[in-house]
C-alpha positions in Angstrom: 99.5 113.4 124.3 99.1 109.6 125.0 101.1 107.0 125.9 101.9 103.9 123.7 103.9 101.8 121.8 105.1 102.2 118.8 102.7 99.2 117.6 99.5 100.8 119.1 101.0 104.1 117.6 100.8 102.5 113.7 97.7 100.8 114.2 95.6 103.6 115.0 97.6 105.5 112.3 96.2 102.7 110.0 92.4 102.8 111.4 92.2 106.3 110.7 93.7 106.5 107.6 91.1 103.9 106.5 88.3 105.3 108.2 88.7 108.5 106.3 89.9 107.2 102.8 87.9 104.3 101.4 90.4 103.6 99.3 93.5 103.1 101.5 93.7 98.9 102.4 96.2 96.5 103.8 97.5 93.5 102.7 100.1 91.2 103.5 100.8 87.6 104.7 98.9 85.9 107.4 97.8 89.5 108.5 94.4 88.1 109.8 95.5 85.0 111.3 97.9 86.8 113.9 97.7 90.0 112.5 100.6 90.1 109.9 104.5 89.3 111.6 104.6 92.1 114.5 100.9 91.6 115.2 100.6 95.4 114.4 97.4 94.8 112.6 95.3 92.5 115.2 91.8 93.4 114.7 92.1 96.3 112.3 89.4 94.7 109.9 87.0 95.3 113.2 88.6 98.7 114.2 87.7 99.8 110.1 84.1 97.9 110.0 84.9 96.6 106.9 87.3 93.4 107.6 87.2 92.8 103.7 90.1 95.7 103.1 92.5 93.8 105.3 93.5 91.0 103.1 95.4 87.8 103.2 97.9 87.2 100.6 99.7 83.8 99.5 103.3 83.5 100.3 104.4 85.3 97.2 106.2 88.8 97.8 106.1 89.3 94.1 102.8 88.7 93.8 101.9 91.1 96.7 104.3 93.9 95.3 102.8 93.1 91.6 99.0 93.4 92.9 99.9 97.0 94.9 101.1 98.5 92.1 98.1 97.5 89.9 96.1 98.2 92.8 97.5 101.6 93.3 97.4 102.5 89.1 93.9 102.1 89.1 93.5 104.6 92.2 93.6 102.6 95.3 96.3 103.2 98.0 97.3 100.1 99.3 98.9 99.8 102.4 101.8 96.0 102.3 103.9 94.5 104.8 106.6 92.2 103.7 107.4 90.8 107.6 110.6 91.3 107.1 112.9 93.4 105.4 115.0 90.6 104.1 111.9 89.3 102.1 112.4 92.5 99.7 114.8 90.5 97.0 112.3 88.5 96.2 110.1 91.3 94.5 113.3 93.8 93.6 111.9 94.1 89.8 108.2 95.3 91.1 109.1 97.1 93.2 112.2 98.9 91.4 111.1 98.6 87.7 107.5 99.1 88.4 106.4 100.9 91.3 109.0 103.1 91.0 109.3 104.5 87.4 105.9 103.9 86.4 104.7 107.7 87.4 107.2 108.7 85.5 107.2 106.2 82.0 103.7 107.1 82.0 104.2 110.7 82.3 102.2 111.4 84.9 99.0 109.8 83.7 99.1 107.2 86.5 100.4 106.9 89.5 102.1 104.4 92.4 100.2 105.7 96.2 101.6 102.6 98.1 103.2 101.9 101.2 105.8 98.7 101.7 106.1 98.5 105.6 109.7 96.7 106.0 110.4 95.5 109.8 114.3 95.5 109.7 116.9 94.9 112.3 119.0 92.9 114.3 116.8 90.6 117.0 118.2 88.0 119.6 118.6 84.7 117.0 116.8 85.5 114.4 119.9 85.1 111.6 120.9 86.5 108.5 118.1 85.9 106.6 115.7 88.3 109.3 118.1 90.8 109.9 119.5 93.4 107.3 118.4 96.4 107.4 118.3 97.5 103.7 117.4 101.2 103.4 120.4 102.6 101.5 119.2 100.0 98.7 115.8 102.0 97.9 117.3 105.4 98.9 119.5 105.0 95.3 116.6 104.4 93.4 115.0 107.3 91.8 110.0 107.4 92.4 110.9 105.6 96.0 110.5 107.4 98.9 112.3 106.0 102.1 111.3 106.4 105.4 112.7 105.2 108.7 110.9 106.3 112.4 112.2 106.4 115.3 109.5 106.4 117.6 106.2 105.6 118.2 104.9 109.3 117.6 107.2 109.9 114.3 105.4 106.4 113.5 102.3 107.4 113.6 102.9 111.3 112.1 105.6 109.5 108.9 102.6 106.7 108.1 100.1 108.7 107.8 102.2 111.1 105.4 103.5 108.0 103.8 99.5 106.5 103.3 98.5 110.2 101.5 101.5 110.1 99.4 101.3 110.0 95.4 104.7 108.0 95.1 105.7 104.7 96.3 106.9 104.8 99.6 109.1 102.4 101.2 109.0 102.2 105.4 111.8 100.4 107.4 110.6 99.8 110.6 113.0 98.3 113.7 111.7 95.4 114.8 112.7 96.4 118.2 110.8 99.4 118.2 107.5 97.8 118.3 107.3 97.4 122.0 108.7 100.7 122.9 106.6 103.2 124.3 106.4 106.8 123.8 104.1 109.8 124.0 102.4 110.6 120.7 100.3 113.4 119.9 96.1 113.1 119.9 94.3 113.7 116.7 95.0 113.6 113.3 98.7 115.1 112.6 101.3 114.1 110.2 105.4 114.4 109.9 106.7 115.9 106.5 109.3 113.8 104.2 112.6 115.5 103.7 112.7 117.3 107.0 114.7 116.4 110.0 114.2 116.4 114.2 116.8 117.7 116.0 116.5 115.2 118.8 119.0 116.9 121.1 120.3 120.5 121.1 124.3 120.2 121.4 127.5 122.4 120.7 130.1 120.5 120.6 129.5 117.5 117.5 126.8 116.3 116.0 125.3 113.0 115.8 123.3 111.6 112.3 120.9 109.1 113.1 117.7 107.4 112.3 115.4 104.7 113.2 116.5 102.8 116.3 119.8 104.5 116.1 118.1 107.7 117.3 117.4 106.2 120.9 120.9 104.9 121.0 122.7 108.2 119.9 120.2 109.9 122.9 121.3 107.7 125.3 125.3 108.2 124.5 124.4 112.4 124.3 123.2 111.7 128.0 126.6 109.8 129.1 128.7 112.2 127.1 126.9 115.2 128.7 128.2 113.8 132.3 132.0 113.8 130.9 131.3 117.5 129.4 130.8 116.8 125.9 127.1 118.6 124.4 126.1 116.4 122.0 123.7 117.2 118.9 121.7 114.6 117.8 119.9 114.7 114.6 117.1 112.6 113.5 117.1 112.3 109.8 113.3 110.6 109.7 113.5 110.1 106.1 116.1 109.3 103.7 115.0 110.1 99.9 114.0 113.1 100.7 116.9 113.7 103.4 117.4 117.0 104.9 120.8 117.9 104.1 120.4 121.4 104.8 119.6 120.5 108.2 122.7 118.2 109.1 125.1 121.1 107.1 123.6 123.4 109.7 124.7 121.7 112.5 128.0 120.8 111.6 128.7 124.2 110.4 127.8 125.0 114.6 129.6 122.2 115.9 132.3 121.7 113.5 132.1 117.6 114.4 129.8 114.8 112.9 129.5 111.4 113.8 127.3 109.2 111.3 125.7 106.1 113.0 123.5 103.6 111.4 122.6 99.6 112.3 123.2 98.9 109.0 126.8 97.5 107.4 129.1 100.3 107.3 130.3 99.5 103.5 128.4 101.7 101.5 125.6 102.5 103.9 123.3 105.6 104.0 126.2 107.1 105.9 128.5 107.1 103.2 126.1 109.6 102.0 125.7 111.9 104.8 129.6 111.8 105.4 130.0 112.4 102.0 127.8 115.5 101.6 129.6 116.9 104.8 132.9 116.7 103.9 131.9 118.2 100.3 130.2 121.1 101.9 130.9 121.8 105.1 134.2 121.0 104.8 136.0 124.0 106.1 133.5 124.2 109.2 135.2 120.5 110.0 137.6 120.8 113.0 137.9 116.6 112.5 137.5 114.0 110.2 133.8 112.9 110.4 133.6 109.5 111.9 131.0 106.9 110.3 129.7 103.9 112.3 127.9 101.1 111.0 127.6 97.2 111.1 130.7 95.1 110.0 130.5 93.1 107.0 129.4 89.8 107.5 125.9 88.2 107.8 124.1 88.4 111.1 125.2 85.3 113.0 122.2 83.4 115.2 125.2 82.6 118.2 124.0 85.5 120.4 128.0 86.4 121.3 128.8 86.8 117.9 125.3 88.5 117.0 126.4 91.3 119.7 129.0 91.9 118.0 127.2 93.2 114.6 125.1 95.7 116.5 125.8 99.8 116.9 125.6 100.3 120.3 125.3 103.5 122.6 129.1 102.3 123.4 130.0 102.8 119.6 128.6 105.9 119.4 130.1 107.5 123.0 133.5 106.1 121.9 133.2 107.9 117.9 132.3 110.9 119.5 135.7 110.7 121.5 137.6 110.2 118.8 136.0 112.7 117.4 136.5 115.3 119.7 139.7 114.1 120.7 139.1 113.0 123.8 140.7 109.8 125.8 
């Protein structure tokens, strides 16, 4: 195990998944020049040897998206970050009409081995336009794939999965977790889609989580445990495939679930989760499940009200009260 971010973590996931697949590249805006908008590919072209598969793109996310999926069809697997997640309208129709469906119109004869890399999240002042965090918009579209790490180890192990997969994969990526540091695993290792982490052994309610939420829902298990309350927390790592079977599990144990996500509340991926629970774990339930999300309204820049649009360790600690009755 080594320490490092969870930047370092994705950039030596991408050297090696270049160094040992010549067809695997990267692309995206200004990704030389300062090494794309995170800096998380800074001297990959050197890392690789080969500084002509890290490519500069105009400012054109359809055009980007467009030239993947061509790129991909014709047996390349090409690796895109859009900077921010709130650049993704502007190439919905290649992204959901074409990369997408196009294994399947085709019937097989082709397919779509791309990766969008999607830095999401709420960041001091950076305002509605730089701050959504869209996942439950690709999780309802059938061919995507939708991944969302939490760390800088399930970075590295979900890219690399996500870089050898045959289908288009979509990976949301909080902005904040770039600078956080973790151990991750030496050598070559992946994570599989469609199977959850239980981040935290508990007995008493369960906690759904991904992405940034995950560190957030760890840090409320640990204040909790000091008032008595065992808290499991599960880390869903990707949602289309999500592991259902995994959250039923612990519910059906605990008999409490709280649902937790960054993003607005109104028909979030939680909706989902909560759903699923109360159809089939229903009589397991010793509460209503509680859902948590963002409120809806676009992110303000004013830092007071911008605090206000977060999910916080607070949120969490205080859902799993109600939850559990507690005052």
């Amino acid at each position: 195990m080594s320490e490092m971010t969870y930047l370092q973590a994705t950039f030596e996931a991408m050297k090696e998944e270049m160094l040992r697949d010549a067809s695997v590249f990267a692309m995206a805006e200004d990704i030389n020049g300062c090494g794309g908008a995170m800096g998380a590919y800074t001297g990959l072209g050197a890392a690789i040897g080969d500084p002509s598969r890290v490519m500069d793109t105009p400012i054109s996310e359809a055009g980007i998206v467009s030239s993947a999926v061509g790129a991909a069809l014709a047996g390349m697997r090409p690796v895109i970050d859009l900077r921010f997640s709130n650049c993704l309208p502007c190439c919905m129709d290649e992204i959901v009409n074409q990369a997408a469906k196009s294994r399947y119109m085709f019937g097989g004869q082709g397919k779509v081995s791309m990766v969008i890399r999607c830095p999401d999240g709420i960041v001091k002042m950076q305002g509605a336009h730089h701050t959504d965090c869209l996942e439950a918009w690709f999780a309802h579209i059938p061919g995507l794939q939708v991944v969302v790490p939490s760390s800088p180890a399930e970075g590295k192990g979900l890219l690399k999965t996500a870089i050898r997969n045959n289908n288009p994969v979509m990976f949301f990526e909080h902005k904040l977790l770039f600078g956080v540091k973790g151990e991750v695993p030496e050598g070559d290792y992946t994570i599989p889609f469609g199977k959850a982490d239980v981040a935290r052994q508990g007995g008493d309610v369960t906690v759904v989580a991904y992405g940034i939420m995950v560190g957030r829902a760890l840090e409320a298990a640990a204040q909790l445990a000091s008032e008595g309350i065992d808290v499991e927390v599960i880390d869903l790592r990707t949602l289309s495939p999500w592991d259902k079977e995994a959250v039923l599990n612990s519910v059906k144990k605990t008999g409490r679930a709280v649902v937790a996500h960054e993003a607005t509340r109104q028909c979030g991926f939680g909706a989902e989760i909560s759903a699923a629970i109360s159809e089939e774990a229903f009589d397991s339930l010793k509460s209503p499940v509680v859902r948590i999300g963002g409120p809806f309204v676009p992110i303000p820049v004013s830092p007071d009200l911008e605090d206000m649009c977060r999910t916080l360790p607070k949120d969490i600690v205080n859902a799993v009260r109600q939850c559990v009755g507690a005052r």
